[in-house]
N, C-alpha and C positions, 0 to 999 in steps of 0.2 A: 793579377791572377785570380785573386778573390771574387770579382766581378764576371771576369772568365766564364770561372765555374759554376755562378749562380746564373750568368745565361746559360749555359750547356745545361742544365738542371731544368730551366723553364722552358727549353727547347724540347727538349724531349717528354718531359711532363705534356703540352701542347701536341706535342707528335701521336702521343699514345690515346690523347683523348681524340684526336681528329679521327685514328685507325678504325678506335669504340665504335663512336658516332654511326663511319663508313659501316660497319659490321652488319650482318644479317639481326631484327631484334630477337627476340625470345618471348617468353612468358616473363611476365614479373617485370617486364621494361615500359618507361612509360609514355603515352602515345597519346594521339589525338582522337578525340569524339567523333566516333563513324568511320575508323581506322580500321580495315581488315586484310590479310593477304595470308596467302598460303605456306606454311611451314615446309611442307612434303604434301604429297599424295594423298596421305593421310589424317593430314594435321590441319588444322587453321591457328591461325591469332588472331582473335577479336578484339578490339578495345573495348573495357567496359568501365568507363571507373574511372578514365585514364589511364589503366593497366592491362597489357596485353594478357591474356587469358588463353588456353588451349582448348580447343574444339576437338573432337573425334571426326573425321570423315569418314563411315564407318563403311561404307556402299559406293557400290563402282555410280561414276569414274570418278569418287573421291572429290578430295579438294582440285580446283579449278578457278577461271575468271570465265565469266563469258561475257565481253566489254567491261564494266565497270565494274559489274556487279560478279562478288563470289558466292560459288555454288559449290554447297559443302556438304553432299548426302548423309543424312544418319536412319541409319536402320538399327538399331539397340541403342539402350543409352544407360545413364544409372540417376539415380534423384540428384537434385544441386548442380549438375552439370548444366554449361553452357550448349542451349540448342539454338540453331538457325532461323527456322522457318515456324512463328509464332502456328500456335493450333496443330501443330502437323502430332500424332498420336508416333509412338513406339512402343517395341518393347522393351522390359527391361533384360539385361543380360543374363540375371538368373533365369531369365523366362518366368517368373511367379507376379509380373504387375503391366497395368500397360501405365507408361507414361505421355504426359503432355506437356507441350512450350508452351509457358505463359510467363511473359515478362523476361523471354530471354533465357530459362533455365526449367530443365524436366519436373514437372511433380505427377505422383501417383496422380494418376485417375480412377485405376482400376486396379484389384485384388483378383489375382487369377488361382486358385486355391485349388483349382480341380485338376485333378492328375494330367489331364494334356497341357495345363499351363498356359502361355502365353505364344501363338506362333503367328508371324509374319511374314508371308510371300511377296510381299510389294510396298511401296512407300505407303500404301491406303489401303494394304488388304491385310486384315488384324482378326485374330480369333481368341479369344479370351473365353476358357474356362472357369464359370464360374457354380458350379455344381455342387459346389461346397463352400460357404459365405458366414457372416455373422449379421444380427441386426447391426441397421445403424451405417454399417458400409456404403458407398456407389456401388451401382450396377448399370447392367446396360438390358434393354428389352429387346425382341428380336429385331426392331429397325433400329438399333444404336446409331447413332445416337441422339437419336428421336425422343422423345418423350415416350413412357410407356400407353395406351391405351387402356381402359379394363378388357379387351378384348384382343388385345396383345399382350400376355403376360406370360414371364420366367418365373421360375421358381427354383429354389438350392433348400440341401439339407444346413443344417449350422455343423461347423467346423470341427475337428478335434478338440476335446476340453470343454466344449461349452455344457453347462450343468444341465439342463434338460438339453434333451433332443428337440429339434425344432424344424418344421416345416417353415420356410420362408418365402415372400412372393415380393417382387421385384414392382414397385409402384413410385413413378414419380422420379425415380433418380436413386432412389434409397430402398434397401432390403428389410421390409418390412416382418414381423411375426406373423404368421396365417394359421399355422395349426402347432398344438402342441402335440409331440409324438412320443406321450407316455407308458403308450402299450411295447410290451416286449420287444416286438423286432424293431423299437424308435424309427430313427429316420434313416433308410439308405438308400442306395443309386441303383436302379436295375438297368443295365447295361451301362456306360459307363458317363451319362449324363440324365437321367433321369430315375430325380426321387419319390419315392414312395413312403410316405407314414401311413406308420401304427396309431391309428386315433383312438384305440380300444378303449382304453382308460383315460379319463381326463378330469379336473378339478372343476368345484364347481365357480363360474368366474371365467373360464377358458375360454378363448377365443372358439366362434364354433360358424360350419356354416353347409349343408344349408338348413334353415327350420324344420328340424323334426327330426334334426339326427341325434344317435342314440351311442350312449357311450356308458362303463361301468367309471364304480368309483374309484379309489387306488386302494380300499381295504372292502370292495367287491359288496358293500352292503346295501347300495342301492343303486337305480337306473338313473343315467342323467338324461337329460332332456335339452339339444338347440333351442334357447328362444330365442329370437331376434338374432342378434349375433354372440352372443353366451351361451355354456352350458348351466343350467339348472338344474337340481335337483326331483328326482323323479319317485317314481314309487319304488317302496321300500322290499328288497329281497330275501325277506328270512332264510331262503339256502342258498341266497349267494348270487353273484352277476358274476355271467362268464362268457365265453366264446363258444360257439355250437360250429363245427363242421368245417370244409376246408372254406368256406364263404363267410366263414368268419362273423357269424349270427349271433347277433349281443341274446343273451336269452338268461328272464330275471322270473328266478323261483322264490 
């Protein structure tokens, strides 16, 4: 009877793992190298690891096979996430970044800071506001994702919080410093992407440009002076550096 029961035991033990096996996988089951198939409509499972992982299929007609191969749309995404189609650009769901597939999984590309954010109308038609930035960030220039030209250039004010105001100019890939915007009305947006600094006041040492432009100092005692691309020091204003009129005329008494 003892022996009975210890087959009836491995019979069904056997039974329940065949059922397993048979089963639909999941995430977290583990799989073979270049193993992919669709969850739902919505879903994929990818092998990465030898661990099935979840995909988002986030755009019609969703997940799918089309022969071999699955096609798995994403239009939004979030960082860390497993993406399909190496290089392909999205946005992120808050709408505040664009991301990219590299190596399999979304990472920033891009900081969209400026009140329209990040919008997407097509798998490749991307808009990223970037009107508002910090140095040191990516940017994109008007043929993104081109290289910028000097005769192709963006420019953004710097962000909430940042300690001066700052005029920024988009070279290279990277948001560089271009003007510092120490006079009153710093740096803002006149219509809802394009900035404008106050260069009225500036230190001497500031980026400056072009030769011969004229700026007060920040306790108004003397005239600066562009040389090269610095501001220098100018002649001295015993009644003061100021602004003259709505054209805003540096004028040193």
């Amino acid at each position: 009877m003892r022996a009975l029961r210890t087959a009836r035991t491995l019979g069904a033990l056997l039974t329940a793992l065949v059922l397993a096996s048979c089963g639909k996988p999941g995430a977290g089951d583990r799989c073979r190298k270049g193993k992919s198939l669709c969850s739902d409509k919505a879903h994929a499972l990818v092998c990465r690891g030898e661990i099935y992982e979840t995909v988002d299929c986030t755009a019609e007609p969703g997940c799918h096979k089309l022969g071999d191969e699955l096609i798995c749309e994403q239009i939004g995404g979030e960082e860390g996430r497993i993406c399909t189609k190496e290089d392909r650009r999205t946005c992120s769901f808050d709408k505040k970044r664009v991301l990219v597939c590299r190596g399999g999984r979304f990472q920033k590309a891009l900081d969209c800071r400026g009140a329209a954010g990040c919008e997407q109308s097509g798998p490749a038609k991307i808009t990223c506001d970037q009107a508002l930035a910090f140095a040191g960030e990516p940017c994109q220039g008007p043929g993104f994702p081109r290289e910028d030209s000097p005769e192709d250039t963006t420019y953004a004010c710097t962000g909430e919080g940042a300690a001066v105001a700052t005029l920024l100019r988009c070279r290279m890939g990277r948001w560089e410093t271009y003007h510092f915007c120490r006079g009153p009305k710093g740096c803002k947006l006149q219509a809802p992407t394009i900035p404008v600094c106050d260069g009225s006041i500036a230190e001497v040492n500031d980026p400056c440009e072009p030769a011969g432009r004229i700026a007060c100092s920040p306790d108004q005692s003397h005239e600066l002076m562009c040389q090269g691309s610095s501001f220098m020091t100018g002649r001295k204003c015993p009644r003061g550096c100021r602004l003259m009129g709505a054209a805003n005329t540096i004028r040193c008494d």
